[in-house]
N, C-alpha and C positions, 0 to 999 in steps of 0.2 A: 504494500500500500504506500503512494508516493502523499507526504504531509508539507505543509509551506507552513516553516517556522520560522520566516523571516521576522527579527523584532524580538523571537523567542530567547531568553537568556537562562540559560540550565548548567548547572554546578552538579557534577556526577561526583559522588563521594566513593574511591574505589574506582575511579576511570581508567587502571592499569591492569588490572585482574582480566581473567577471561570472558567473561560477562560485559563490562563497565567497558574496555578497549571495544567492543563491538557497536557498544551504546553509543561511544561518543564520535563512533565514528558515521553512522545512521541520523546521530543530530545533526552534525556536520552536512552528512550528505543532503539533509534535506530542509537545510538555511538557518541553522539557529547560532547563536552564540555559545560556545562549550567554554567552560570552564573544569577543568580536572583536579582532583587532589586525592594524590596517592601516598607511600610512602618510597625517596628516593627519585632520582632519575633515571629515565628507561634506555639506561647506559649497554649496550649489548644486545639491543633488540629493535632490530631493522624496523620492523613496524610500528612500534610502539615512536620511535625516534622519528619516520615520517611523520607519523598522527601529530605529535608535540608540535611538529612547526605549522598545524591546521588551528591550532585552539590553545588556548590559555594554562598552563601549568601550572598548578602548585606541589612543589615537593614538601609535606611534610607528613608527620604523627597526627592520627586523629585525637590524641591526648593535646595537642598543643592548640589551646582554646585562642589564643591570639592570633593564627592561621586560619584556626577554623572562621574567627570573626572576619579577618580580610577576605576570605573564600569566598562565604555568603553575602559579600556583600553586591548591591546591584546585580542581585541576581532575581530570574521571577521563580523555577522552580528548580527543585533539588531531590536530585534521585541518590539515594541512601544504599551504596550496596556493600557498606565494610561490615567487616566480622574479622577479628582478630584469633577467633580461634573454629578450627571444623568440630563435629560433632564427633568424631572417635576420639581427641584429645581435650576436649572440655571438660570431661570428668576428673583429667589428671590435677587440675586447679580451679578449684572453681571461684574463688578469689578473685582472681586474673581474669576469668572468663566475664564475671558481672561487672570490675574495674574500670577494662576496658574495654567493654561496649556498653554497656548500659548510663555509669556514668558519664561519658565520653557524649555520648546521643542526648542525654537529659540541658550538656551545656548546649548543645546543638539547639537543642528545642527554645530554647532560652533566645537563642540569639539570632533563630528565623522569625519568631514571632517578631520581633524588638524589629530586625528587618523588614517585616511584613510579605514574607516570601507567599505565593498564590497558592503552592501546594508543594509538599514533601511526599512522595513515595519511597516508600520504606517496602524492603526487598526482603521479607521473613522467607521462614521455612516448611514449607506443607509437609517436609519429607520426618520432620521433628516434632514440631508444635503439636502435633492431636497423640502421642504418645500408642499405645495398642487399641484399633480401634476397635469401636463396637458395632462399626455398621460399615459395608464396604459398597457405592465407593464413599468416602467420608465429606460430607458436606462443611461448609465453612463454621455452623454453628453447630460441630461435635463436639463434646467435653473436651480441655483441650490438659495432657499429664504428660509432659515433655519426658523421657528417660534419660536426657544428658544437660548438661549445663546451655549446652548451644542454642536447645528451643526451648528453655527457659529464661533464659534471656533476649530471646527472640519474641519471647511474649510477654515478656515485661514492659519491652520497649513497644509495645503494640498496645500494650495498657494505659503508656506514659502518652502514647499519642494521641489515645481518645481522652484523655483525660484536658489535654494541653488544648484540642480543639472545642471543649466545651466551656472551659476556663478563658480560653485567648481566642479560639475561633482560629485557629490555626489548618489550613485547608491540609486531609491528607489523605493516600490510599496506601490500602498496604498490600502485597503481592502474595502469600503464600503461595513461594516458588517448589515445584517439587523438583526431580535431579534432572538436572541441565547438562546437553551437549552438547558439539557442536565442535566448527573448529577455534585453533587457537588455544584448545585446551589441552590439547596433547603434550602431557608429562609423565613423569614418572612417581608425582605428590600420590599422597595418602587420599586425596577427594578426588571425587570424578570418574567410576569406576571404567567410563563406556573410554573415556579419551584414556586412559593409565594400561586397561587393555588393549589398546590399538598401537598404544608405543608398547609395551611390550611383545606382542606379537610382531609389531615388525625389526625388532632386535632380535628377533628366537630365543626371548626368555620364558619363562614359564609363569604361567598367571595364576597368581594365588586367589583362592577362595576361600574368606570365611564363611564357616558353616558347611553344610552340605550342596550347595546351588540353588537351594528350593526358596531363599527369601525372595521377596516378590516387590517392585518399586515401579511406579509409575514416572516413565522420561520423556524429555519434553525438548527440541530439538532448539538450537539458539534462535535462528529467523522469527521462529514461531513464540519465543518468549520475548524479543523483542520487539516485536508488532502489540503485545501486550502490554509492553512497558508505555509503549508513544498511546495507545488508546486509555489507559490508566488518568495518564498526564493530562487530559483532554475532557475527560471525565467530570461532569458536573451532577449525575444524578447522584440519591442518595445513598446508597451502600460504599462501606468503607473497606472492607475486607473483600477479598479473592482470591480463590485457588487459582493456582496457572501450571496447567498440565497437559496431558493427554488423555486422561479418565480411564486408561487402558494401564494394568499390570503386565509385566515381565518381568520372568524371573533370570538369575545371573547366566543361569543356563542357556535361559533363550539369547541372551548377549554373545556366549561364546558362540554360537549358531547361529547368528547375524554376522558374525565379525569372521569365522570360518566363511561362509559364504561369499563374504565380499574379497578376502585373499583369495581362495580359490585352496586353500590347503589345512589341516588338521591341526587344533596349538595344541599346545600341553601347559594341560592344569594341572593344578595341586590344589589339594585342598584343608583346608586349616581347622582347630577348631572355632565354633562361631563365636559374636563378641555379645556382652548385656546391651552395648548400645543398640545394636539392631534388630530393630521392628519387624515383627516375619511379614507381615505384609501391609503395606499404604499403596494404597491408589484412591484418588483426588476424585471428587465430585464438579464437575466444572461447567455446569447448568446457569449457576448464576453469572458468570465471565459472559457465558455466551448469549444470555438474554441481555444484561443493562451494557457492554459494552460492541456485542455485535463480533466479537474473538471464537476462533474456529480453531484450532489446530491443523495446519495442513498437513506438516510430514509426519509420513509412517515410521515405524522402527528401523522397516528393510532398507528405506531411501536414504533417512538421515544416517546411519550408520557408513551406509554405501558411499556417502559423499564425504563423509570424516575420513573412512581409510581411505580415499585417492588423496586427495588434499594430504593427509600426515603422507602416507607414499611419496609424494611430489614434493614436500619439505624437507621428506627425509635426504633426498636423491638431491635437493639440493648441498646437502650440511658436506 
């Protein structure tokens, strides 16, 4: 969907990560003013280092509140996608984990209203937030028992928001996003299962699996989450929360068997034992997205997968 956001001025919090770099480059493409704040400069990374001379940098710490204040400022809205910790290591500190993000976000809130920014979209976690559910697929108003620090703090800061827009009138939507792929995300990190097995299968490593293969996770392809994020921003009716997914489970298994198909050859797994943080099975209810904002998910498992392994293939062949 092509948008005219000439005039628009948007502050991506996390515009370096695999997500946020695609964001701000879709504002960009399609006329807005970007403003970015990560941590560091995107020293080593061709892309990242093109994108920077399109839009406005700030390098700093989301802890460093006199940054965050110059960031926000003159801007109209601001897409929130930092998290300083994933959900397999949030349980190791949980200290650290509410520190910094919850206080961090609470100075944030402080000093958009003070700004009068139009709206914050704040990028939670559908794949955390509702805990084991009780109903599948799980709708936005299910009980919500986070089993790690990360969607518990993800839903603090979802409490802090409704609270700040009824206190300040502070405009805001929140995304529970469930697991995200796509490219750009191909590593070898601890998050991201679909992109961490695609780089290792094209090394001929071997792909570890907690558990037995049978958890079950609803994935949701980048294009298609950020067509959701610019219709969010645009957003003036009244619901504040949203799942953003695919409404469809697959399990690790059907991953390796997407991702065999698209090499053309057999990986080899291992397999571990499984972790407390993970939920045997979430998949998203995503009925409300598709009635108040008119959001469809286009790509399938087979397609978006098909289109990560060429692309990582074609990067790899370049390195």
């Amino acid at each position: 969907m092509v948008y005219d956001f000439k005039g628009f001025r948007v502050l991506v919090l996390g515009g370096a990560g695999f997500i946020g770099r695609s964001l701000c480059q879709l504002l960009l493409d399609n006329g807005a003013a970007v403003r970015c704040l990560d941590r560091g400069k995107p020293q080593g990374d061709q892309y990242l280092e093109d994108l920077k001379n399109e839009m406005e940098w700030v390098s700093a710490d989301f802890s460093d509140e006199q940054k965050i204040r110059e960031a926000v400022e003159g801007m109209d809205y601001i897409f929130h996608l930092i998290s300083t910790t994933i959900p397999a290591s949030s349980n190791q500190d949980l200290l650290f984990d509410l520190t910094s993000n919850v206080v961090p976000t609470l100075k944030l809130l402080d000093i958009a209203k003070d700004a009068k920014i139009k709206k914050l979209i704040f990028i939670s976690s559908g794949g955390t937030i509702y805990g084991i559910p009780h109903s599948v697929p799980i709708p936005e108003n299910h009980q919500t028992n986070p089993l790690c620090g990360y969607g518990i703090h993800k839903l603090a800061i979802e409490k802090y928001l409704s609270l700040y827009y009824y206190n300040f009138n502070l405009n805001y939507s929140i995304l529970r996003l469930s697991n995200p792929y796509g490219y750009a995300q191909i590593s070898d990190r601890p998050q991201g299962v679909i992109g961490k097995f695609i780089y290792q299968a094209l090394r001929n490593k071997p792909l570890e699996i907690w558990g037995d293969g049978s958890v079950v996770r609803d994935y949701i392809y980048i294009d298609d989450i950020l067509d959701a994020f610019l219709r969010a921003m645009l957003y003036e009716g009244k619901e504040k929360v949203f799942n953003v997914a695919s409404g469809i489970g697959h399990s690790l298994t059907d991953i390796i068997s997407y991702i065999e198909g698209a090499a053309g050859y057999p990986l080899n797994v291992s397999f571990s034992s499984s972790r407390h943080v993970d939920v045997p099975l979430n998949v998203l209810d995503i009925s409300r997205i598709k009635t108040e904002l008119g959001w469809c998910p286009e790509t399938d498992m087979a397609t978006g997968i098909g289109k990560l392994f060429e692309y990582s293939r074609q990067l790899k062949n370049l390195k």
